[in-house]
LOKOLDO-976887 format. One record per residue (C-alpha): residue number from 1; residue in one letter; chain; x, y, z. Coordinates in pm, 1 decimal. Example, Ala and Ser with C-alpha at 12.3 -4.5 7.8 and 13.67 -1.06 7.14 Angstrom:
2
@num->1, residu->A, chaine->A, c1->1230.0, c2->-450.0, c3->780.0
@num->2, residu->S, chaine->A, c1->1367.0, c2->-106.0, c3->714.0
END
This chain:
57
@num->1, residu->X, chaine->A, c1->555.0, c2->-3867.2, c3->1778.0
@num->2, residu->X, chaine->A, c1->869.2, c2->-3655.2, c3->1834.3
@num->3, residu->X, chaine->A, c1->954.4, c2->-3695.3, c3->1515.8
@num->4, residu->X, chaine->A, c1->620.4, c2->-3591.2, c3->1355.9
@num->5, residu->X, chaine->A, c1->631.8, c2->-3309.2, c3->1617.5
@num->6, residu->X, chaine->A, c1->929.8, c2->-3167.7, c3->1450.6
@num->7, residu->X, chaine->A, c1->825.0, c2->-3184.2, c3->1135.3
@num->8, residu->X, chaine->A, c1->577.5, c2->-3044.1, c3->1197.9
@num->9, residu->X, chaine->A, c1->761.5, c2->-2710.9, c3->1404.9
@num->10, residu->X, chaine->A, c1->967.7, c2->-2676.1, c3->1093.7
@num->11, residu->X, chaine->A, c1->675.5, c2->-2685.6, c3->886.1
@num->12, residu->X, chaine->A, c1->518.3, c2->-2373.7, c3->1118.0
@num->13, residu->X, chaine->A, c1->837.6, c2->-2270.4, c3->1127.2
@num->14, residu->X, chaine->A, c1->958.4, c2->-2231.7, c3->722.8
@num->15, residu->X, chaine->A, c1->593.0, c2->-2050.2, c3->677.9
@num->16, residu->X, chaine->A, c1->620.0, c2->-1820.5, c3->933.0
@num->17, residu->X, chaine->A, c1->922.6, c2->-1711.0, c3->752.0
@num->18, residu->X, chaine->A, c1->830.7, c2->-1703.1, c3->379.1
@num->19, residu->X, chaine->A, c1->543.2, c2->-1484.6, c3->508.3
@num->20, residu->X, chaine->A, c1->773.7, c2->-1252.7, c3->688.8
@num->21, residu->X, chaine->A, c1->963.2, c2->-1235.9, c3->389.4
@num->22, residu->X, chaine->A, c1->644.8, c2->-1180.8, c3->190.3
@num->23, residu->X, chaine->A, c1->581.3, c2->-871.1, c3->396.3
@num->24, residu->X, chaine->A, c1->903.7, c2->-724.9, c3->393.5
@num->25, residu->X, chaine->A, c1->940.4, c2->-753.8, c3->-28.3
@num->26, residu->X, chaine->A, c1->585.9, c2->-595.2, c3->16.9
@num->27, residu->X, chaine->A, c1->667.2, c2->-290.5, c3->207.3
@num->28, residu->X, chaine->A, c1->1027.6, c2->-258.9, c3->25.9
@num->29, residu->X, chaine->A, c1->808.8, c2->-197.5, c3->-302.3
@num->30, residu->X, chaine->A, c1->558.4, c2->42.0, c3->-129.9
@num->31, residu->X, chaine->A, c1->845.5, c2->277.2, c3->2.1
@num->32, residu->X, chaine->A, c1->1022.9, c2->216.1, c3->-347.6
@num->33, residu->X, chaine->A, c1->702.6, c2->375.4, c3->-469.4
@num->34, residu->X, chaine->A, c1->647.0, c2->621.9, c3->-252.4
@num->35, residu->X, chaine->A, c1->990.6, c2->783.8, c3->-248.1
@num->36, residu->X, chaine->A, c1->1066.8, c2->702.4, c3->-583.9
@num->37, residu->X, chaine->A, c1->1340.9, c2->918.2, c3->-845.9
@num->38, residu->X, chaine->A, c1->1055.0, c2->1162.2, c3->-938.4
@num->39, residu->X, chaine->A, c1->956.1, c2->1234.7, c3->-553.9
@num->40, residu->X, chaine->A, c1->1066.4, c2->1651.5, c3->-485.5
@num->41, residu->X, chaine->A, c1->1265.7, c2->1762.4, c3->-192.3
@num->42, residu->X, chaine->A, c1->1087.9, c2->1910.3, c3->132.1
@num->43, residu->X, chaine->A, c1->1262.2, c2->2194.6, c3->269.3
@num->44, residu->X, chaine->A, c1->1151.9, c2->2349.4, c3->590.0
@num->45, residu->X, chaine->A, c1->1090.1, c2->2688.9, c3->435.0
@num->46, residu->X, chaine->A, c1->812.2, c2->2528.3, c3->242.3
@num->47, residu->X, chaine->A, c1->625.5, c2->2468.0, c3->585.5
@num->48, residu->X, chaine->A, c1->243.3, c2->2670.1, c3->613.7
@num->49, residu->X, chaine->A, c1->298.3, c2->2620.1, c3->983.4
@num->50, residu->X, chaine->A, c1->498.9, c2->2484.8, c3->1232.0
@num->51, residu->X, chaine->A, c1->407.3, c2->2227.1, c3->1468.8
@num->52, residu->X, chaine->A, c1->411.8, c2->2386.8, c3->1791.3
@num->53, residu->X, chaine->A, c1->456.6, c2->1994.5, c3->2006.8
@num->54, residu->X, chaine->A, c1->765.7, c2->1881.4, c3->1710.6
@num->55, residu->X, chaine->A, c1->1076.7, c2->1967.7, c3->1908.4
@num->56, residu->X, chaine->A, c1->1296.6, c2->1931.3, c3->1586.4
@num->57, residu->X, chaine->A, c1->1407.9, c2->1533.4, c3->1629.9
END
């Protein structure tokens, strides 16, 4: 039964971290995507309004 119990906690184990993995690949390519080559820089001056509660962090 040990044995089978093992095998069974690597099992768990090697899916928990190919999902992980699947995840992280996943949100690599969504931030790839979102601040891709083409993506403009932000300047401060470009601002409508400043956010009175954002203490500049």
């Amino acid at each position: 039964m040990e044995v089978v119990g093992a095998l069974i906690e690597k099992y768990e184990s090697e899916q928990e971290s190919t999902e992980r993995e699947s995840w992280y690949r996943l949100s690599m390519q969504m931030l790839a995507r979102a601040y891709g080559e083409d993506e403009p820089e932000y300047t401060t001056d470009m601002l409508k309004w400043v956010n009175p509660d954002y203490e500049g962090k």
